[in-house]
C-alpha positions as CSV (number, residue, x, y, z in Angstrom):
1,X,13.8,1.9,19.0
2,X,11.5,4.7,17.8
3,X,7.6,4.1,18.4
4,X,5.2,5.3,15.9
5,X,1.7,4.4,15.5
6,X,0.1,4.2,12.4
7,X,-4.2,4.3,12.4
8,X,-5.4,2.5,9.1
9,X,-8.5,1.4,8.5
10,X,-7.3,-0.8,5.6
11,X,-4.9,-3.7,6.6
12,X,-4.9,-7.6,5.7
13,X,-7.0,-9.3,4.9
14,X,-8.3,-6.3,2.8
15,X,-6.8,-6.1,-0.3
16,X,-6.3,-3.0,-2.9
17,X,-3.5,-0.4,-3.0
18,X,-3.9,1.6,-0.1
19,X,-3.3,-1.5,1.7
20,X,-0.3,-2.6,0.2
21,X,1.2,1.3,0.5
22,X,1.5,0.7,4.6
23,X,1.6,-2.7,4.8
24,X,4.9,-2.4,2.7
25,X,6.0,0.8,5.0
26,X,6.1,-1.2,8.1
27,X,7.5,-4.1,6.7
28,X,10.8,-2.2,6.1
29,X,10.4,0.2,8.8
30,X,10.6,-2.8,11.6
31,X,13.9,-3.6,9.4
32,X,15.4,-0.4,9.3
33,X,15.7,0.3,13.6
34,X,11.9,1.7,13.9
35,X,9.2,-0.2,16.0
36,X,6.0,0.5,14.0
37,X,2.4,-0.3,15.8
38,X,-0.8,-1.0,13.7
39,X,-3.9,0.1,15.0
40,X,-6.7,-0.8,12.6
41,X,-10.4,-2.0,12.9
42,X,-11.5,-5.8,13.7
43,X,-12.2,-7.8,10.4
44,X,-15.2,-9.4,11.6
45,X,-16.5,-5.8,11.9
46,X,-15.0,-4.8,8.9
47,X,-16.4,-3.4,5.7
48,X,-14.2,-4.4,3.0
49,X,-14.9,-3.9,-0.6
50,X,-11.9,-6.5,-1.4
51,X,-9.8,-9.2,0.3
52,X,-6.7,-10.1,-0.4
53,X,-5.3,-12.9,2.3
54,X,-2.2,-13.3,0.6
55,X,-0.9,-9.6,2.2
56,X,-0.7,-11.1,5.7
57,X,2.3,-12.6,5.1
58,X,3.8,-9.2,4.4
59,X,3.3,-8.2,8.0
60,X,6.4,-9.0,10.3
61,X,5.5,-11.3,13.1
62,X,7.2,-8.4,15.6
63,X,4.8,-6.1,14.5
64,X,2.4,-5.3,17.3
65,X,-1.2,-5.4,15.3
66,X,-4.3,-3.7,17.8
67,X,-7.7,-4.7,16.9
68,X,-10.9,-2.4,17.6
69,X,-14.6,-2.9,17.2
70,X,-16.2,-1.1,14.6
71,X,-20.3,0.6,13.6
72,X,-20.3,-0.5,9.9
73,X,-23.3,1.7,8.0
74,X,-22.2,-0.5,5.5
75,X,-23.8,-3.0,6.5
76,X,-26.9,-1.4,6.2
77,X,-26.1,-0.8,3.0
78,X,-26.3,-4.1,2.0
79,X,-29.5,-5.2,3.2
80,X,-31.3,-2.0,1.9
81,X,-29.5,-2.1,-1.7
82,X,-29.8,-3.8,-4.9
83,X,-26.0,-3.4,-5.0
84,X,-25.3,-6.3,-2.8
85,X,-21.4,-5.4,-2.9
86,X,-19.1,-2.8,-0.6
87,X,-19.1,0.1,-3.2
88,X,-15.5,1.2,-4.4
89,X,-13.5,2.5,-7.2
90,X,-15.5,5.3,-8.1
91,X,-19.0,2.7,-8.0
92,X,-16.8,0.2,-10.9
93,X,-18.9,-3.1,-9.4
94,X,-22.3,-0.8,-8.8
95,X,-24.6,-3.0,-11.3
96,X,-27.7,-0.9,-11.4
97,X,-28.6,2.9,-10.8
98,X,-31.8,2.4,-10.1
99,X,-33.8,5.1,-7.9
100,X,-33.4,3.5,-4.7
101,X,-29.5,3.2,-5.3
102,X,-29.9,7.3,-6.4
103,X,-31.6,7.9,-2.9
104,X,-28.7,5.4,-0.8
105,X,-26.2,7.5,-2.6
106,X,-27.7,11.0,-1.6
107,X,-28.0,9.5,2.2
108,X,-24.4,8.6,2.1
109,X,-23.0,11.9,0.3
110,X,-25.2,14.4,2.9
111,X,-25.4,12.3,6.3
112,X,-22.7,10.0,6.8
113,X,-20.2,12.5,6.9
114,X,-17.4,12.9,6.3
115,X,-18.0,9.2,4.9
116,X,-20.0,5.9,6.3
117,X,-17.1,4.0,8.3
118,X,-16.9,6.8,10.5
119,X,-18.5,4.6,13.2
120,X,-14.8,3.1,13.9
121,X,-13.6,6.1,15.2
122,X,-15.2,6.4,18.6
123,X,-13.4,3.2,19.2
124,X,-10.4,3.9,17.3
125,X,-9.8,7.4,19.4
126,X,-10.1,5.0,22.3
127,X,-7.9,2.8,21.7
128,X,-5.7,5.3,20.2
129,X,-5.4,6.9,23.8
130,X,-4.8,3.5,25.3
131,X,-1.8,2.7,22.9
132,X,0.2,6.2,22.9
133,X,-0.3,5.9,26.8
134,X,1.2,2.5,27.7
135,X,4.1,2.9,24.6
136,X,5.2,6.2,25.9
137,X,4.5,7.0,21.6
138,X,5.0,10.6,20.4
139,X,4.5,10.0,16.7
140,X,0.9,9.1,14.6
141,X,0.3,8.5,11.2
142,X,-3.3,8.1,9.7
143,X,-3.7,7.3,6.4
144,X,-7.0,8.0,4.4
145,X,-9.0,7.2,2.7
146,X,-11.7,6.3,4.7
147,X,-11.0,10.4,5.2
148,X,-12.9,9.7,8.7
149,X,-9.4,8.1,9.6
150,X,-7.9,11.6,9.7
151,X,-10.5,13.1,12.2
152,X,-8.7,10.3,14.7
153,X,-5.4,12.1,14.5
154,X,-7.1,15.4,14.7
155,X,-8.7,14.6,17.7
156,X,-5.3,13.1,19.2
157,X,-3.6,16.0,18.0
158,X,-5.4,18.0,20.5
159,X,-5.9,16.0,23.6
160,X,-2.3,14.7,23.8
161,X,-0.2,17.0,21.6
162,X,1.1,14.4,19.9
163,X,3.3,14.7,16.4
164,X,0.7,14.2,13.9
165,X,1.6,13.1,10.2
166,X,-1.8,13.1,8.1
167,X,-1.2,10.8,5.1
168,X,-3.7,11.6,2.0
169,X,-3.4,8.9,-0.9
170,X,-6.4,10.2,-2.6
171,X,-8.0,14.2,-2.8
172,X,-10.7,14.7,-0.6
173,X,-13.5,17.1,-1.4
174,X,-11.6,16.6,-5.4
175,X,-12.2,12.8,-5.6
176,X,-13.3,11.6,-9.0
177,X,-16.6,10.5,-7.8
178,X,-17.4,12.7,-5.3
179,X,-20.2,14.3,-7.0
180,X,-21.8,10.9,-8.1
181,X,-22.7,11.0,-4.4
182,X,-25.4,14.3,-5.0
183,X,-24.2,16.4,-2.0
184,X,-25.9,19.5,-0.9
185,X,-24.0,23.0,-0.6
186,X,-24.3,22.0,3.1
187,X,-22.4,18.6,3.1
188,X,-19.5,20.1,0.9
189,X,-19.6,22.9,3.1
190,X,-18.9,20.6,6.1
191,X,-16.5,18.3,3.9
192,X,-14.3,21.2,3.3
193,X,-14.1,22.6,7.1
194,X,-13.0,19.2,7.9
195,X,-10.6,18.9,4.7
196,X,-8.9,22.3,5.8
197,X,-8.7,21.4,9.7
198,X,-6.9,18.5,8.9
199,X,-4.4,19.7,6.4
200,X,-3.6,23.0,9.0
201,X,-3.5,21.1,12.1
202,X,-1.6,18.2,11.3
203,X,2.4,18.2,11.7
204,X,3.6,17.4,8.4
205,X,1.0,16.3,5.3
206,X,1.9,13.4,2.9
207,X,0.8,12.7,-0.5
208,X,1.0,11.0,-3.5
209,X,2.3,13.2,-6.7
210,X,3.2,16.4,-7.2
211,X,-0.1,18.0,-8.7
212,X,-2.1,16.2,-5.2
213,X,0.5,18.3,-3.3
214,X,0.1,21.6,-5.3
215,X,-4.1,20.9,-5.1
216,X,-3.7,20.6,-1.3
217,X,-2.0,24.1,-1.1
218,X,-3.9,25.6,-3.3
219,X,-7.0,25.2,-0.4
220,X,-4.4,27.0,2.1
221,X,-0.9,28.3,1.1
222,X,0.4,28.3,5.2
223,X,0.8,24.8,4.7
224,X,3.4,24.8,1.9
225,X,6.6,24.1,3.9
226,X,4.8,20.9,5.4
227,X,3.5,19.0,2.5
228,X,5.7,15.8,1.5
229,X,5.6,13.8,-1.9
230,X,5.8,10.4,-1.1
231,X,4.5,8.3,-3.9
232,X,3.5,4.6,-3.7
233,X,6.0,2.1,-5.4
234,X,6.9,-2.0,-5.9
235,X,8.1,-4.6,-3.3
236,X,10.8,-6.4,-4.7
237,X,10.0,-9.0,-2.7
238,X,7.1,-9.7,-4.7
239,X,8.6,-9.6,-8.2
240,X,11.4,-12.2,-7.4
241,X,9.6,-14.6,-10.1
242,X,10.5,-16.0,-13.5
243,X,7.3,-15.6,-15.7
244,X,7.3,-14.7,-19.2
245,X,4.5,-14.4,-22.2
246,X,3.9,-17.2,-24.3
247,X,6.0,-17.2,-27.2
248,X,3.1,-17.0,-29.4
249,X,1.8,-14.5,-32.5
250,X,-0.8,-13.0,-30.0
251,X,-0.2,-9.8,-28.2
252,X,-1.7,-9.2,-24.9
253,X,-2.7,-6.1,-23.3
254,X,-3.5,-6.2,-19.5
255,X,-5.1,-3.3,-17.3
256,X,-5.2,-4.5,-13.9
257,X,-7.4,-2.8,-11.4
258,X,-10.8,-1.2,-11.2
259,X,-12.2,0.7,-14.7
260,X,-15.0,2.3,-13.6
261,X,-17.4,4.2,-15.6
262,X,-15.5,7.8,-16.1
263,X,-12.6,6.3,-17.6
264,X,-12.6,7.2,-20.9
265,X,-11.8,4.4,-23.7
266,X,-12.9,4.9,-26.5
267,X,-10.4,6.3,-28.3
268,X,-8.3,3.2,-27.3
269,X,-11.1,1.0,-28.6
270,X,-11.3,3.2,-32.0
271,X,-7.1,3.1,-31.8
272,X,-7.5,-1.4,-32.0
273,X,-9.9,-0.9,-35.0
274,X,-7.7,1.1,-36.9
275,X,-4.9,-1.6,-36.6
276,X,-4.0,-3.4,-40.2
277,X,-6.2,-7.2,-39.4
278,X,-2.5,-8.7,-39.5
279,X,-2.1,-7.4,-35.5
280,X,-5.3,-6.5,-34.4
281,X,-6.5,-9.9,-35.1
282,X,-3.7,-10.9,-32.6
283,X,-4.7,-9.1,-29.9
284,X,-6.3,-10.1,-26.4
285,X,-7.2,-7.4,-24.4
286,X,-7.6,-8.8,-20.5
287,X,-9.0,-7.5,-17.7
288,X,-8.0,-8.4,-14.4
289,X,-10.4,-6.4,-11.6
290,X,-13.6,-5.0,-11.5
291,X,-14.7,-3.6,-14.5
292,X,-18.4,-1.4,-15.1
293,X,-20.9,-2.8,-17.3
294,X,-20.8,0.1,-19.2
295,X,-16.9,-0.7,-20.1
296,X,-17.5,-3.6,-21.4
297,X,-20.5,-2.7,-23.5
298,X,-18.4,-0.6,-25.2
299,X,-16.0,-3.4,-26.6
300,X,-19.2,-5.3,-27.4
301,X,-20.3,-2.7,-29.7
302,X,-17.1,-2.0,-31.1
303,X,-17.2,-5.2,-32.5
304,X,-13.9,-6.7,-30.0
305,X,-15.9,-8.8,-27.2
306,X,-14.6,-12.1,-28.6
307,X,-10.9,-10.9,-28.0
308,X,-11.8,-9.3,-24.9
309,X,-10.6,-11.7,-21.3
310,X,-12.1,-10.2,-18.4
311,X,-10.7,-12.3,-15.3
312,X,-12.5,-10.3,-12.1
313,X,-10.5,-9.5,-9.0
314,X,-7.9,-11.9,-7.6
315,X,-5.3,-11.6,-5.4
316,X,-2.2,-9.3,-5.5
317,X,0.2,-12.5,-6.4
318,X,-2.1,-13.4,-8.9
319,X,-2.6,-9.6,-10.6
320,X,1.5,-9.7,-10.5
321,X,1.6,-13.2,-12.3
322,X,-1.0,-11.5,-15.2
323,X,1.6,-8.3,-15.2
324,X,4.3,-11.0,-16.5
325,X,2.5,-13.1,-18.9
326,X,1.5,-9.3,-21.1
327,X,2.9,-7.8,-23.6
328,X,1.9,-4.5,-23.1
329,X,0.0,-3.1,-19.4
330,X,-2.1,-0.7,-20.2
331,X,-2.9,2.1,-18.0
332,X,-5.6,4.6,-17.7
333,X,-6.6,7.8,-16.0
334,X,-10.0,9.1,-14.9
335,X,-11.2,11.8,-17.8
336,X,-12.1,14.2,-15.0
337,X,-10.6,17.6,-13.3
338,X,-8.0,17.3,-11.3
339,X,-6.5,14.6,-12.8
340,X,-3.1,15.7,-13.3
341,X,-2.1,14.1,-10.0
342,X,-3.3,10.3,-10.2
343,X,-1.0,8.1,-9.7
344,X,-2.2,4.7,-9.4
345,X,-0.5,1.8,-7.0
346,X,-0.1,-0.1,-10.2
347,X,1.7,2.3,-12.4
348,X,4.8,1.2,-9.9
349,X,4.1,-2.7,-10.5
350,X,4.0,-1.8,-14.2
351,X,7.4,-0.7,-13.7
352,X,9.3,-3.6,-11.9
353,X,7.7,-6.3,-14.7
354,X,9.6,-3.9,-16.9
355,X,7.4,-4.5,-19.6
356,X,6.1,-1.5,-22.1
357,X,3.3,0.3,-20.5
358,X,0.3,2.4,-22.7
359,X,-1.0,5.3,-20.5
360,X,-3.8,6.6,-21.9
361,X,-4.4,10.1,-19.9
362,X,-3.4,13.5,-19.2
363,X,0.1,13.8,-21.6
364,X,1.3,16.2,-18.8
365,X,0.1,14.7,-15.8
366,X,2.1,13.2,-12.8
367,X,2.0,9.6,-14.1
368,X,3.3,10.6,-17.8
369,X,6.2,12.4,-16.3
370,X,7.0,9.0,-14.8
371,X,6.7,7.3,-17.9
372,X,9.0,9.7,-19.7
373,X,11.1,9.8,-17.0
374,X,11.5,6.0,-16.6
375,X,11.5,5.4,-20.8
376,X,8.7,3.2,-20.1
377,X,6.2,3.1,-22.5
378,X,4.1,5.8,-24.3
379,X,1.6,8.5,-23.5
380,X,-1.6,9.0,-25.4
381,X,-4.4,11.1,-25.0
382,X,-7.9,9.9,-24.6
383,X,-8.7,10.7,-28.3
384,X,-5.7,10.1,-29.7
385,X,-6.8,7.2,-32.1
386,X,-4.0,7.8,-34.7
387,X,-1.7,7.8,-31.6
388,X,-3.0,4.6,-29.6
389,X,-3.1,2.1,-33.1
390,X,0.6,3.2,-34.0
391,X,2.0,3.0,-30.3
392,X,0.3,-0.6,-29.7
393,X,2.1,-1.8,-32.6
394,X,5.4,-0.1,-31.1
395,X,4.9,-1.2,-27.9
396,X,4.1,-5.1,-29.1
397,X,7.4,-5.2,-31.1
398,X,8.9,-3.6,-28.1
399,X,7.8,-6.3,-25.8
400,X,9.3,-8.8,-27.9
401,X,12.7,-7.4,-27.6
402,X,13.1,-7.5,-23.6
403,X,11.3,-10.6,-22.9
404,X,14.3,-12.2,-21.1
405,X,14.9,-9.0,-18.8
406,X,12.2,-9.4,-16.2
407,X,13.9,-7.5,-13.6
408,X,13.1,-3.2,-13.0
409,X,15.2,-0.9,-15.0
410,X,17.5,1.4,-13.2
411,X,15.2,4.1,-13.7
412,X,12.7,2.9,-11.8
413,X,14.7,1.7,-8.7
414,X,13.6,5.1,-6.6
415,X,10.1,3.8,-6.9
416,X,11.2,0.5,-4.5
417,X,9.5,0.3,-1.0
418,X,12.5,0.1,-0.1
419,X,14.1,3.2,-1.2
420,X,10.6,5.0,-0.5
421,X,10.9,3.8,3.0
422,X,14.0,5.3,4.1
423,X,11.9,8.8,2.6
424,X,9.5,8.5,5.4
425,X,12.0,7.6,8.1
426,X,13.5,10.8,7.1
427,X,10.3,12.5,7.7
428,X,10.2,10.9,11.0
């Protein structure tokens, strides 16, 4: 069987998206005749901004799992802060901006370069070494972010010559929140040599959507005929279940995930007041994740907080169990440039409930194209009002109608790990 080692930082028990994209990879890979190996850091030295336990049983038991020490600056973080939490998401769970926090965030953006878990790769490289040695491997995969992870494979790349496949969920230097972190023209400076030695010296490049790929050119147009789409998707493993909304008059809409500060709202918010009182006084609007302070202000003053639900993060079972029981999933998109190209982990979960889906976003990014492609649900854009209130009331009477057919349309089959998975083997 065909070795390949893949370096992630994020692996059970952390939870989130990036987790599930390659725990889900080498669950079918070690089906499908290839002998994956995990190198990732030690949980007790870990840094993670979310756990989710429940992933572990997603990794086959013939899986060979290496465990390395780690440097966390993180944990200095949380003795010096008055942020007490792992910051993620774009700051969603930061609770105060207080000077002290502006002065951690400047440290972090213009020292800890390229970001703070960087301290795992001395002992990643290491053990890196180790593993490619005694497996006779030829193949590597990191996966970022932590964008640190990729300066392991670059390193690897050229000791040992190895075949080096650089997998970037997010954009680097382009991340939503990059600026919130006050870099100098130095840091950026140095961000972007490393950003641009990865992306020429690594074998082949994978990414997320199509506008990630075309961004990632754009910085060097060499690297064209090496840059692969390969978007996240659903585990039909974990949508074999039979749950349904209550067969009630109310009408729920669920966004699960993180809804940080610089998603813009509040032309959904204006959209739910300009429903006729016989729906929008119907509606619950639930939150399952982390969601900013500022967020929920906004429902306060918009007069909705009693119909508002905000649950907090739970387990990836759990999030898919509050995907079933809605009427309509709501999805959003950063309000920020570049965004033509985001395409969240949970757009693909949206997809196997099979029920209607509200983007709110770019109407002709990435993730709209899926939607229209797919027929599921509607695009609006961010100040769209007139839009929003008439395709909630669409959508709602839609949900009613395919209730009883929980299982993915046929459209949205090529989005399965399963499907996606015999992509990358291909790539292999």
């Amino acid at each position: 069987m065909k070795k390949v080692l893949i370096i992630t930082y994020y692996w059970p028990p952390s939870g989130g998206a990036g987790v599930q994209r390659w725990v889900k990879f080498v669950k079918y890979m070690s089906q499908m005749g290839l002998a994956p190996i995990v190198l990732t850091v030690d949980p007790k030295y870990a840094s993670y901004p979310q756990k989710d336990e429940t992933l572990c049983k997603d990794v086959p038991g013939n899986v060979k799992v290496y465990l390395t020490k780690s440097f966390e600056l993180y944990s200095v973080y949380k003795k010096v802060s008055s942020n007490k939490e792992i910051p993620y998401g774009g700051f969603a769970n930061t609770k105060t901006l207080d000077f002290k926090e502006k002065i951690i965030r400047f440290i972090r953006g213009n020292f800890f370069l390229p970001d703070p878990r960087k301290g795992w790769n001395k002992f990643a490289y290491q053990e890196a070494t180790r593993i490619i040695k005694n497996h006779n491997i030829d193949s590597v995969i990191t996966t970022s972010p932590p964008h640190s992870t990729q300066l392991i494979g670059l390193k690897l790349k050229k000791r040992l010559k190895i075949n080096w496949i650089a997998d970037l969920r997010d954009p680097w230097t382009d991340i939503y929140y990059y600026k919130q972190l006050y870099p100098t023209w130095l840091a950026t400076a140095i961000q972007k040599q490393y950003e641009l030695r990865v992306i020429k010296k690594c074998d082949k490049l994978l990414t997320v959507s199509d506008a990630l790929k075309k961004l990632f050119i754009e910085k060097d147009s060499t690297i064209s005929n090496k840059v692969h789409v390969l978007p996240n998707g659903y585990d039909p493993d974990d949508f074999d279940i039979k749950i349904f909304p209550e067969k009630n008059d109310i009408i729920t809409i669920s966004y699960i995930g993180t809804m940080s500060e610089d998603y813009t709202i509040n032309g959904f918010i204006d959209g739910i007041n300009m429903l006729d009182s016989s729906i929008k006084n119907k509606l619950r609007i639930r939150f399952v994740g982390k969601m900013s302070d500022k967020i929920n202000e906004s429902f306060i003053l918009a007069g909705l907080a009693s119909q508002v639900e905000t649950i907090g993060y739970v387990n990836h079972k759990r999030a898919i169990e509050f995907m079933y029981t809605s009427d309509i999933l709501l999805l959003v998109i950063p309000n920020i440039v570049n965004n033509l190209g985001i395409l969240t982990g949970k757009l693909y979960e949206y997809l196997a409930v099979n029920r209607p889906i509200l983007l709110i976003g770019p109407e002709q990014g990435d993730a709209a194209k899926i939607i229209q492609e797919t027929n599921s649900g509607v695009t609006c854009d961010y100040y769209d009002s007139s839009k929003i209130r008439n395709s909630i009331q669409i959508l709602s009477q839609r949900s009613k109608d395919i209730i009883d057919e929980p299982l993915p349309s046929s459209a949205s089959l090529k989005y399965s790990r399963i499907t996606l998975t015999k992509e990358l083997i291909k790539l292999l």
